[in-house]
C-alpha positions, 0 to 999 in steps of 0.5 A: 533491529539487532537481531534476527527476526525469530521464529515467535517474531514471525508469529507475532507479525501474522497474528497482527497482520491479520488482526492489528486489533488483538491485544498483547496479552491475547497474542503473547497467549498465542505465541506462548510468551510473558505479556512484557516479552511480548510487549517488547518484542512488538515495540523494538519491530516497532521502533526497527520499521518492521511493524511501519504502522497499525491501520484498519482495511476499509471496505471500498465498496461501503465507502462508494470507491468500488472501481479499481484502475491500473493506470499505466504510464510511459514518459520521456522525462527521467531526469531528477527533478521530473521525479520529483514533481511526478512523487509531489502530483501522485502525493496530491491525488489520494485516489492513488493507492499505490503507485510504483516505478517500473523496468521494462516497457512501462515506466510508472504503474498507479493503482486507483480507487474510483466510484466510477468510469465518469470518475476515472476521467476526472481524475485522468484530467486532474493527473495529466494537468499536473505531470507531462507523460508521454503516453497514458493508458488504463485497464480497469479491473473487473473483479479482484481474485486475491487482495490482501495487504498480508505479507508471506512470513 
């Protein structure tokens, strides 16, 4: 982007964070803005990478995925082409929802969506059949305090 972003563009990005689905002419009301201003201010964080895509959150539950597992994972391989086959396996499994390399003692931790306890063991056999890790462990969440995908503005 060319600029900084405003105080009207940190509106902007609440309101649709909140509610991708509100229409320009709704939010340009909300931030007291032209539709057209508003309009462009939307497509130029667009076209920045600020606004990355509009998506809708689907219930986990509803669609039989309610076990959420942190699956934390240590190896001894870090070289270039180790990363690369572990981003192509993670890539090939979508129950992975999040995955994220780590410092510290860990090395890798994935966030993953399961039906269940007998689900999460075919998805451990399926990750493990495709990358070597050292050591691999799970903790699985009893109950999600805070889960939102919205950003501090």
């Amino acid at each position: 982007m060319n600029h900084q972003l405003d105080t009207i563009d940190h509106r902007i990005l609440d309101i649709l964070q909140n509610d991708a689905t509100e229409s320009v002419d709704a939010i340009s009301e909300k931030v007291a803005l032209s539709r057209n201003a508003c309009w462009r201010r939307i497509k130029a964080m667009e076209a920045s990478g600020v606004i990355r895509a509009r998506v809708a959150l689907l219930d986990p539950i509803k669609l039989g995925c309610p076990l959420t597992v942190l699956v934390l994972i240590r190896t001894d391989h870090h070289s270039d082409a180790w990363r690369k086959d572990f981003a192509v396996a993670v890539a090939a499994l979508p129950e992975i929802t999040t995955a994220q390399r780590m410092t510290g003692d860990l090395d890798y931790v994935l966030s993953v969506r399961l039906a269940d306890v007998a689900a999460y063991d075919t998805f451990y056999k399926r990750l493990t059949s495709r990358i070597s890790v050292s050591d691999i462990s799970a903790s699985f969440v009893m109950e999600d305090i805070k889960d939102t995908t919205a950003l501090p503005l």
